[in-house]
ROGU-419384 format. One record per residue (C-alpha): residue in three letters; x negated, y, z. Coordinates in steps of 0.2 Angstrom, whole numbers, padded with zeros to 4 digits, always signed. Layout:
N
alaXYZ/...
//
This chain:
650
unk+0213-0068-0779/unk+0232-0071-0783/unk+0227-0090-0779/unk+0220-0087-0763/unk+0233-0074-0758/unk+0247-0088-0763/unk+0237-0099-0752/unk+0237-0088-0738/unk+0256-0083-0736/unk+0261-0101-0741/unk+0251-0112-0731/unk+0258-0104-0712/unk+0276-0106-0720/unk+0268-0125-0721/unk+0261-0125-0705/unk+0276-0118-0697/unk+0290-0131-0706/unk+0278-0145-0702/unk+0276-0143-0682/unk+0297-0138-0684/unk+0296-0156-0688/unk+0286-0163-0678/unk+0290-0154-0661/unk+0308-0150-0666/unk+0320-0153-0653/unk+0340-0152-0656/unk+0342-0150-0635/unk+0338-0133-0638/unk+0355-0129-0643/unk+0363-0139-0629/unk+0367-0122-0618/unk+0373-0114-0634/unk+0387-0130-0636/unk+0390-0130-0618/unk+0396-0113-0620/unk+0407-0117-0633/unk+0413-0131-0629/unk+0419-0123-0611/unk+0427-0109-0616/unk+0437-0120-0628/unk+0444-0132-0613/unk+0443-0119-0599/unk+0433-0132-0590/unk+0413-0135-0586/unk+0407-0146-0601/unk+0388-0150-0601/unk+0377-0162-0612/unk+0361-0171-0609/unk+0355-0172-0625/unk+0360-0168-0643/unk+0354-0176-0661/unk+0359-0171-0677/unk+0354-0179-0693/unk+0359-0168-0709/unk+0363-0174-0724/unk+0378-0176-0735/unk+0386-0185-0720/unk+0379-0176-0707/unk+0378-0186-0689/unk+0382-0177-0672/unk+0377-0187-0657/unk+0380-0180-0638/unk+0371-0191-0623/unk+0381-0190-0607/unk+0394-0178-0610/unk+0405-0173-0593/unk+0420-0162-0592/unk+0422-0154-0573/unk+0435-0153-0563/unk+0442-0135-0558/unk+0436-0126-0546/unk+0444-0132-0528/unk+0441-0149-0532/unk+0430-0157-0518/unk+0412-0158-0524/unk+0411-0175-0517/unk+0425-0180-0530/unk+0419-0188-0548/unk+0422-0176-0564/unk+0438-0177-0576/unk+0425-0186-0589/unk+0411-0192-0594/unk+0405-0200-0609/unk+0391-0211-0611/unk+0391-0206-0629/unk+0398-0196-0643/unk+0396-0198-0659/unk+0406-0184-0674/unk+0402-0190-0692/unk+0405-0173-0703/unk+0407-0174-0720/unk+0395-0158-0723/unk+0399-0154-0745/unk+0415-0157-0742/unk+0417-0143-0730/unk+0406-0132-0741/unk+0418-0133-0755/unk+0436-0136-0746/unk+0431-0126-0730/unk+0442-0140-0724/unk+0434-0150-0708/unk+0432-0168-0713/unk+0426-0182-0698/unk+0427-0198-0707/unk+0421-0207-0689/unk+0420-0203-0672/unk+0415-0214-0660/unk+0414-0213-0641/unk+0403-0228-0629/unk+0410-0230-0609/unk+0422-0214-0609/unk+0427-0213-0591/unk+0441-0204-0586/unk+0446-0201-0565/unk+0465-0192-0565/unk+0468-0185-0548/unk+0476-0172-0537/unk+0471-0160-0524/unk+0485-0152-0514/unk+0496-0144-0526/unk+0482-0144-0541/unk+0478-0155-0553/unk+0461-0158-0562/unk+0471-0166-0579/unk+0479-0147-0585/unk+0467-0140-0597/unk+0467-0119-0601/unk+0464-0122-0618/unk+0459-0105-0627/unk+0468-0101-0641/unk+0460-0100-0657/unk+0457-0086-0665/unk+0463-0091-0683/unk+0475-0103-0693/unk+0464-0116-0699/unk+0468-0132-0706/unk+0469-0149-0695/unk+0452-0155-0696/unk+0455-0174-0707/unk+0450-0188-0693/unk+0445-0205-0700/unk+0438-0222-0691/unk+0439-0221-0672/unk+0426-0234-0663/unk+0427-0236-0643/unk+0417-0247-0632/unk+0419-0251-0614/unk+0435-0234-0613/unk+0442-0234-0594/unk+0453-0223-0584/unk+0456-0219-0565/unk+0474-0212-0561/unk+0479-0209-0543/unk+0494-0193-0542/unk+0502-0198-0524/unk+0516-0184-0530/unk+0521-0195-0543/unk+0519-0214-0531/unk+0507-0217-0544/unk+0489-0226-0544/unk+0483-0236-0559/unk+0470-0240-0571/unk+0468-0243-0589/unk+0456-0248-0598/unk+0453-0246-0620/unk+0443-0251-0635/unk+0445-0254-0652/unk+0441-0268-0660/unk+0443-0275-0679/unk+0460-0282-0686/unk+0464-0299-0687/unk+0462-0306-0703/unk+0477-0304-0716/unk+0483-0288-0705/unk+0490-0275-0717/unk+0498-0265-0704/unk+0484-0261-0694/unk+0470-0256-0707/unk+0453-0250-0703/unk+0456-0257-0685/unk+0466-0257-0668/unk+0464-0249-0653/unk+0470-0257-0637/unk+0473-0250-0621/unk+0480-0261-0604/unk+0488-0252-0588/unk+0489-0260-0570/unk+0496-0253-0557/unk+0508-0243-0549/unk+0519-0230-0556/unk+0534-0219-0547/unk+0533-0234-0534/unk+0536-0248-0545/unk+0525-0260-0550/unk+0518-0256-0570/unk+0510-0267-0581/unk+0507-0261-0601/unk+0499-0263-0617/unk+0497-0252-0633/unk+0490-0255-0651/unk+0489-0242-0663/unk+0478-0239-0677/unk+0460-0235-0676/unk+0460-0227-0692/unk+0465-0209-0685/unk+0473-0199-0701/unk+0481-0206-0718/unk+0469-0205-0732/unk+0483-0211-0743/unk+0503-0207-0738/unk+0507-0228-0743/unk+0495-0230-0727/unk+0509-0228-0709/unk+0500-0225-0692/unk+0505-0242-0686/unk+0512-0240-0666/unk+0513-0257-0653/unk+0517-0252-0634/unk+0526-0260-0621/unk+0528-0256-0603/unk+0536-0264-0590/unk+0539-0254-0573/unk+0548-0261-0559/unk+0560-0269-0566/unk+0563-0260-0582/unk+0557-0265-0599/unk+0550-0252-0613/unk+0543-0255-0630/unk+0539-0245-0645/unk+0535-0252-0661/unk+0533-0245-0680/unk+0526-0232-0689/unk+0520-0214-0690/unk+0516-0205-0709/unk+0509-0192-0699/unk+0502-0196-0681/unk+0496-0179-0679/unk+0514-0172-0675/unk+0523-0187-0671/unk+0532-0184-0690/unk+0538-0197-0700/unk+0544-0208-0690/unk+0548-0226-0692/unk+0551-0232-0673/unk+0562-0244-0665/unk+0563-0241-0646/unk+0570-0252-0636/unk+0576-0250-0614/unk+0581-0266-0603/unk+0582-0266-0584/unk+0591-0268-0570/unk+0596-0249-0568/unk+0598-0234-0579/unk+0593-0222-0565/unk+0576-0227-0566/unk+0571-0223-0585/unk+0571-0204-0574/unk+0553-0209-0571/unk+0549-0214-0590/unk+0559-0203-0601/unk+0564-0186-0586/unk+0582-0189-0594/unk+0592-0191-0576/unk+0606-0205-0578/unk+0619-0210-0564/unk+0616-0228-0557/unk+0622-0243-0569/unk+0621-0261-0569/unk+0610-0270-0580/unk+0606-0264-0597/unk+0598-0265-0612/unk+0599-0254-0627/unk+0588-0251-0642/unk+0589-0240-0658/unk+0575-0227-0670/unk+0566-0214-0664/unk+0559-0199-0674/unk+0553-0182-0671/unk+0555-0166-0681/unk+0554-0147-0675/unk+0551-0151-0657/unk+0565-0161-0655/unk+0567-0181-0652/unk+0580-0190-0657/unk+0587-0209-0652/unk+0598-0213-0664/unk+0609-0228-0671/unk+0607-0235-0652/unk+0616-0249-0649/unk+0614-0261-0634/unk+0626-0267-0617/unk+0629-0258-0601/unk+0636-0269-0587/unk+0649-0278-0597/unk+0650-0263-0608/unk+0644-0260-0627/unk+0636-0244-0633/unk+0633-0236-0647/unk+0628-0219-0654/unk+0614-0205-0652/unk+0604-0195-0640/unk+0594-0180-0643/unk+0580-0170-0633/unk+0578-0151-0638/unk+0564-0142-0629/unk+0574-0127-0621/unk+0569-0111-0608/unk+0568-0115-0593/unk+0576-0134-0595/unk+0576-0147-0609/unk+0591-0149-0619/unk+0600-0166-0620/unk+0615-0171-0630/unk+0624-0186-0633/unk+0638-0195-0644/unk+0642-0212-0636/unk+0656-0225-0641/unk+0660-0240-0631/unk+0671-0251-0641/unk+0675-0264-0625/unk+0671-0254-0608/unk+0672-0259-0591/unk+0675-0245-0581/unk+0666-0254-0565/unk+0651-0250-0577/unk+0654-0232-0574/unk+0658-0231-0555/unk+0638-0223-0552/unk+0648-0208-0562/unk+0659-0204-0546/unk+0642-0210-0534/unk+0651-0228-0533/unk+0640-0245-0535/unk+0642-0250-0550/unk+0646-0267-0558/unk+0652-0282-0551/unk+0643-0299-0544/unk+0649-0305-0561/unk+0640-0293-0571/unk+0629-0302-0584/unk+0611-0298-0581/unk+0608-0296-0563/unk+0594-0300-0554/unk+0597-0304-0535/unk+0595-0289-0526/unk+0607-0279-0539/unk+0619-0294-0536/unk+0617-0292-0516/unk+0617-0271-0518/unk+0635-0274-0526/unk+0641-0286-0514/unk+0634-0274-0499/unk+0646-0261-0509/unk+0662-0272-0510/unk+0660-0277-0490/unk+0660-0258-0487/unk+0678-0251-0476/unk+0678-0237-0488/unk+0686-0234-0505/unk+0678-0216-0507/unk+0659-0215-0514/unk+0650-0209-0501/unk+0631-0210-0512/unk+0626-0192-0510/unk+0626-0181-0528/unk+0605-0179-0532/unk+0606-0159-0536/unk+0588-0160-0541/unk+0591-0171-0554/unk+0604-0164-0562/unk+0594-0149-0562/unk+0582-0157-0574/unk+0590-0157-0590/unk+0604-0146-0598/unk+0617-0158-0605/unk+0629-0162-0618/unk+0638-0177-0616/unk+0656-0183-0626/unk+0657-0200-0624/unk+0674-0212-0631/unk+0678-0231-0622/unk+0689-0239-0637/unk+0696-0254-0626/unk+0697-0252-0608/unk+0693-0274-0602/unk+0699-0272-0587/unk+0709-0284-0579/unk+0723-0278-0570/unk+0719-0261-0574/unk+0733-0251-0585/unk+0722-0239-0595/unk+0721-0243-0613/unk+0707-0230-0618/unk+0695-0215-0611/unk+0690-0199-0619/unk+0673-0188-0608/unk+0666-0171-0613/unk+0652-0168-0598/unk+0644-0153-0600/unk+0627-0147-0587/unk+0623-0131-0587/unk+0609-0125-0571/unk+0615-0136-0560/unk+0634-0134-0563/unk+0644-0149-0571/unk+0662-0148-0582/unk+0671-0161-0585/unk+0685-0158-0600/unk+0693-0168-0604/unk+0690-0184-0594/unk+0706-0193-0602/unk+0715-0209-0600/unk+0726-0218-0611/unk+0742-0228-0604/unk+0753-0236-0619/unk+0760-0219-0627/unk+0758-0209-0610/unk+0740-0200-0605/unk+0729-0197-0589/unk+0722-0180-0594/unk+0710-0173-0581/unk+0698-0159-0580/unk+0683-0157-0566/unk+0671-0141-0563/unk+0656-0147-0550/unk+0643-0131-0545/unk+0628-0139-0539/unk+0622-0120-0536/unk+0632-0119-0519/unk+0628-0127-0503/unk+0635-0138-0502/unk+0643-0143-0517/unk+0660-0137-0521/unk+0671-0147-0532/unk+0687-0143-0542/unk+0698-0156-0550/unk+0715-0155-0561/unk+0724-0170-0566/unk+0741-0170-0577/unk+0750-0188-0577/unk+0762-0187-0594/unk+0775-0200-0599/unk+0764-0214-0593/unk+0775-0232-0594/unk+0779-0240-0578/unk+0780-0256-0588/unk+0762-0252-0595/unk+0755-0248-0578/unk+0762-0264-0570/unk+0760-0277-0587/unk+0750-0290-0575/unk+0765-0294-0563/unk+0777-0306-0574/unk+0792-0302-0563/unk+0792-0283-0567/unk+0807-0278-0579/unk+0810-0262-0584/unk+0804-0248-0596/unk+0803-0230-0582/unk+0793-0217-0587/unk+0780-0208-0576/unk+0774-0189-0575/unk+0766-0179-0561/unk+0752-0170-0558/unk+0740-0165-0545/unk+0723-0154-0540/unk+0709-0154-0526/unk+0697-0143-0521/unk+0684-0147-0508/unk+0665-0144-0506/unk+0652-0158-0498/unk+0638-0169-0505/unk+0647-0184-0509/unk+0664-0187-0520/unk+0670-0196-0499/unk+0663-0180-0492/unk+0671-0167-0505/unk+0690-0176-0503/unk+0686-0178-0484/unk+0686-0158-0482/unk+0695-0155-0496/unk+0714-0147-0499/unk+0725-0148-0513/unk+0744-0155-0518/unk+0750-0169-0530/unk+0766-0173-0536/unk+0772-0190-0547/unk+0789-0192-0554/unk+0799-0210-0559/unk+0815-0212-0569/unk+0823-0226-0574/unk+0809-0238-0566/unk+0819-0256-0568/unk+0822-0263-0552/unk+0819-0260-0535/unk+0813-0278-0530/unk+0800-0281-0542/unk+0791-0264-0541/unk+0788-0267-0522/unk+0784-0283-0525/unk+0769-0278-0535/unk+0765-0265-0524/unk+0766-0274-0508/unk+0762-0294-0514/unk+0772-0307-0515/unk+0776-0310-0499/unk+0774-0294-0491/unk+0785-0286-0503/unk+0799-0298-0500/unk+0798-0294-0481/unk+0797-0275-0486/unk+0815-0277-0494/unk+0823-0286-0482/unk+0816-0275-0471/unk+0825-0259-0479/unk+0843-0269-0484/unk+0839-0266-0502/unk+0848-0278-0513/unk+0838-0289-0524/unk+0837-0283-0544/unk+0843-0265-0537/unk+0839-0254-0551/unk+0826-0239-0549/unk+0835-0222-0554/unk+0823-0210-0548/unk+0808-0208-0538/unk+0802-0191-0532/unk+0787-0189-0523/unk+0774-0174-0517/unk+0761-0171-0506/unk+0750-0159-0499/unk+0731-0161-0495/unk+0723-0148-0484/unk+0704-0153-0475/unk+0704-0168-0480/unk+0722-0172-0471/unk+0735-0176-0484/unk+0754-0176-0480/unk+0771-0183-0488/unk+0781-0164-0491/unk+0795-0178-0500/unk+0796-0195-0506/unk+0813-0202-0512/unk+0816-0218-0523/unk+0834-0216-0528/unk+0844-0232-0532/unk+0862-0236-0533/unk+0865-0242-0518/unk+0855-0231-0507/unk+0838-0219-0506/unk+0824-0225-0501/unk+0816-0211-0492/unk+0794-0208-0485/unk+0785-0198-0472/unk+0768-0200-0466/unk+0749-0194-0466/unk+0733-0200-0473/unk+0715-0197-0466/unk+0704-0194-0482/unk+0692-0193-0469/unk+0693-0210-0460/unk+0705-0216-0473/unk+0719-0222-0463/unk+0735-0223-0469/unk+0750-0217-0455/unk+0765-0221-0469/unk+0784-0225-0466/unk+0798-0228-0476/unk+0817-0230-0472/unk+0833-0232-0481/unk+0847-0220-0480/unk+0864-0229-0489/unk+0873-0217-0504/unk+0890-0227-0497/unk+0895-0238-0483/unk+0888-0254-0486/unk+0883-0269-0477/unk+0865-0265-0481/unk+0864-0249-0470/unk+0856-0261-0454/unk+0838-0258-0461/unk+0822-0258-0449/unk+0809-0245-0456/unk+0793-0248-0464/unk+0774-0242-0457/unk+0760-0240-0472/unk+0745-0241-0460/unk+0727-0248-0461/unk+0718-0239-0473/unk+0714-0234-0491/unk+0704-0251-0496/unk+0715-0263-0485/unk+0731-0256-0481/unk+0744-0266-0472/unk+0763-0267-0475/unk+0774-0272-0462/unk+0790-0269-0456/unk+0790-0255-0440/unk+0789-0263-0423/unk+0803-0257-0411/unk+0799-0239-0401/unk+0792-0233-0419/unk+0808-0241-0428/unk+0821-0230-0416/unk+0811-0216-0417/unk+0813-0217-0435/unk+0832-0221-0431/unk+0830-0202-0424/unk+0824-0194-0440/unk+0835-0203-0452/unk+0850-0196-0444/unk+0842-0178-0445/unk+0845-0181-0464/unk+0829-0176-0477/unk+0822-0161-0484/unk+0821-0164-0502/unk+0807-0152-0511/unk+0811-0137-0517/unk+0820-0134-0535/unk+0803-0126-0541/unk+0798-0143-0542/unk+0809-0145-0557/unk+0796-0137-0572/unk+0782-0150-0565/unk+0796-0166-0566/unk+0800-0158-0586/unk+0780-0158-0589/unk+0778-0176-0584/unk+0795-0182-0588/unk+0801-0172-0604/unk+0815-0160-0604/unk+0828-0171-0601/unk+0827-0184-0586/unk+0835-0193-0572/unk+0824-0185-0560/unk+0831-0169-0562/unk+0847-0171-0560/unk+0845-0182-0548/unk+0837-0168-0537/unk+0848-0154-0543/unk+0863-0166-0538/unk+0855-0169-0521/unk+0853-0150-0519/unk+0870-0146-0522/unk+0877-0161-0510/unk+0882-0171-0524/unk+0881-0190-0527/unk+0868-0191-0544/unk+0877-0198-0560/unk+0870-0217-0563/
//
């Protein structure tokens, strides 16, 4: 009886396990992995069919896998995905004893992925739900993919290209890329630009062992800049351990906007390469080195994330810098048609720039852009290369903040004298308003003028001057702007030679015999101030005192137009033979202006106002002449002495 009673409970449990096996069908659970596998991506998933083998290594295999698009997409449209199909290796023990998530291979046959955008929506932003636990990173191992390809058309971005991936085995004697490659091509167009790209990485996913990098090989050319990536990750899963050499080259610094969303003024061409890592959220380019223009670089950049906009800072050295490298700084072109590197367009682009009547930028100042980034910037140029130019060195500190833009200091060196300028830009107004102060301190005339041989003379220069103005271009913001200036000389060597180099050679000989100014007369003093108000600025006084006689100015100039409406005349200190002098009319404009001596009507209304005398600036001038100059100075008492009717001590 306990036979047959064994028998007759065993044998159904027989019967049932044996048509399990027979008529089993794992498709049964498909709804119950859609479900899942949804509300994990916030997006439709389904499944055709589903096979599992158990075993030690169990074997997961998913048959035409799709991920949908969200709902507003057209129906006509193809999904985000599909996925021939989809195969998960999961090591089964392991997890038993470890409850750790072990997938020694994954592979995936024809994945197809179509990118695109409706209106203002996307079908690419997942609303992944977060899980509900702290779990560890599931291990990955080998990944295989066959036949991989991807559509990507965003018309907000100018973007429309297609990539295709697989992975295949290593060449033989590859160390770097163990277990495999996977490669992936890009054609197309990106931001507008033609793009063309390549990536190798490794196809083994995790490190089984830390002596074993996740090797990285990607370039991308865009238009025409140049981008590679090449090293090693130790931990690919959060970009960690980094081992990367990253290197830029194009025509333009403005466009790496469109690969890296760091905004950068225009520049000329550039290329530039240093190590990249990762930690804490933050990327870091560091020991960059690399060429600007004619310019070198060197130093760091940083990229925090920060609420509501990324942080950026930067330490930058220059040891030889070409300031024409920086013009896209002030909205200029920048470069010159003998900047190393250009192609001919660039080449043409500065050209067009040079033929232009105006010596203000007018290249509007892009808000959005600067709105994209929070920024720390201090930058150093050793060596100013220059020719002609009398600046030795430069010291920046830029700062963004929301749109509004500091710059303190923005200094120059000149010999044992300084430039030292500060400038506060809000890009929150419409439109935007600008202030600039600029303090000019024992700069020397012989340092400012050391490329004109017939010079002689060591005068010191001081002054200083401020502007405020609103517009959306550095020629717009000085065309409506107002302000004052005011630059000091003493002891400035001889008359002769500092118009020559002012004027030219020939010019400023006809300037002198214009004005009955001796040859060799030495400079005692020059004194001169100005007024800007709506873009119109005005001589208040301008005086060049030499032995012999003062030199004296009056005039306006359009910051508008940029005409110059300039004359100088001389008024004799004692008779002299030299008191017949014609005046002198400054016109043309800020780029080109012309020196010439004043035809007749002007000339004798000139006659007019010389014998009306001049109105010298007031004595409150005097602190700003001290400032520049030092305490004790030949300005000074030359204007005192002029105040009180006196003739100035020599």
């Amino acid at each position: 009886m306990r036979r047959n009673l064994w028998i007759r409970i065993t044998f159904p449990i027989i019967i049932v396990f044996l048509l399990l096996y027979i008529f089993w069908d794992w498709d049964w659970f498909i709804p119950f992995v859609d479900a899942r596998a949804s509300a994990s991506l916030g997006r439709q998933v389904s499944i055709q069919h589903l096979h599992v083998r158990l075993g030690s290594t169990t074997i997961i295999r998913a048959d035409g896998v799709s991920i949908a698009n969200p709902k507003g997409f057209p129906a006509s449209d193809p999904p985000l995905a599909t996925i021939g199909e989809l195969q998960v290796n999961v090591a089964l023990f392991h997890y038993l004893r470890h409850q750790e998530l072990d997938l020694p291979l994954i592979a995936v046959r024809q994945p197809v992925f179509t990118v695109r955008q409706s209106g203002s929506q996307n079908n690419y932003t997942l609303n992944m739900a977060p899980s509900g636990k702290t779990s560890k990173p599931p291990k990955l191992g080998l990944l295989i993919i066959r036949n991989g390809s991807a559509s990507i058309k965003l018309p907000s971005y100018k973007t429309d290209m297609n990539l295709s991936f697989y992975t295949r085995k290593a060449p033989a004697g590859d160390k770097l890329f163990t277990g495999g490659e996977v490669l992936a091509t890009a054609k197309g167009t990106y931001a507008g630009a033609p793009v063309t790209g390549t990536f190798t990485g490794g196809a083994l996913l995790s490190l089984r062992t830390a002596t074993t990098p996740y090797p990285v090989d990607l370039h991308l050319q865009n238009g025409t800049t140049a981008a590679s990536l090449i090293g090693t990750l130790s931990d690919p899963a959060h970009l960690a351990g980094a081992d990367l050499r990253l290197s830029f080259a194009g025509q333009d610094m403005a466009n790496l906007y469109q690969l890296t969303g760091v905004p950068i003024p225009e520049t000329p061409p550039f290329s530039l390469t240093g190590l990249v890592d990762y930690d804490h959220g933050v990327f870091r380019f560091r020991d960059l080195v690399g060429k600007i223009g004619s310019s070198d670089l060197e130093g760091s950049i940083s990229e925090a994330p920060g609420n509501p906009r990324r942080k950026i800072t930067a330490n930058l050295r220059s040891n030889r810098v070409d300031l024409t490298d920086l013009a896209g700084f002030l909205g200029g072109t920048p470069g010159k048609t003998t900047t190393p590197g250009q192609t001919a367009a660039t080449k043409a682009k500065v050209e067009q720039a040079a033929a232009s009547p105006y010596l203000l930028p007018h290249t509007p100042i892009n808000l959005p852009k600067i709105k994209a980034a929070d920024v720390d910037l201090r930058y150093r140029g050793e060596h100013i290369i220059n020719k002609g130019q009398p600046l030795d060195d430069l010291v920046v500190h830029l700062i963004i903040n929301d749109g509004h833009i500091t710059v303190d200091p923005l200094n120059f060196g000149v010999g044992t004298g300084t430039i030292a300028s500060s400038i506060d830009l809000n890009g929150n107004a419409q439109p935007l308003q600008a202030k600039a102060n600029i303090d000019f301190r024992h700069l020397q005339l012989s340092r400012l003028l050391k490329s004109t041989s017939g010079f002689a003379g060591n005068g010191t220069i001081g002054g200083s001057a401020w502007v405020a103005g609103s517009g959306d271009s550095m020629a717009a913001i000085l065309g409506h702007g107002d302000g004052h200036a005011s630059l000091f000389l003493q002891n400035g060597g001889n008359v002769s030679a500092l118009l020559i180099d002012l004027a030219g050679l020939q010019a400023g000989q006809a300037v002198l015999s214009a004005l009955g100014v001796p040859q060799k007369t030495p400079i005692h003093c020059m004194i001169s101030d100005f007024t800007l108000q709506n873009g119109q600025m005005n001589t208040n006084a301008f005086l060049i005192a030499t032995n012999e006689s003062n030199i004296l100015g009056r005039g306006t100039a359009d910051l508008t137009t940029e005409k110059l409406n300039l004359h100088m005349w001389t008024e004799a200190t004692h008779l002299s033979i030299f008191n017949l002098s014609t005046p002198i009319n400054i016109g043309g404009t800020l780029k080109n202006p012309s020196v010439l001596p004043a035809p007749g009507p002007l000339a004798a209304r000139l006659g007019g106002a010389i014998g009306l005398g001049v109105l010298f600036p007031p004595l409150a001038i005097i602190p700003t002449i001290r400032l520049g100059l030092g305490d004790k100075n030949a300005c000074v008492d030359t204007l005192t002495a002029l105040r009180e009717g006196k003739k100035p001590s020599r």
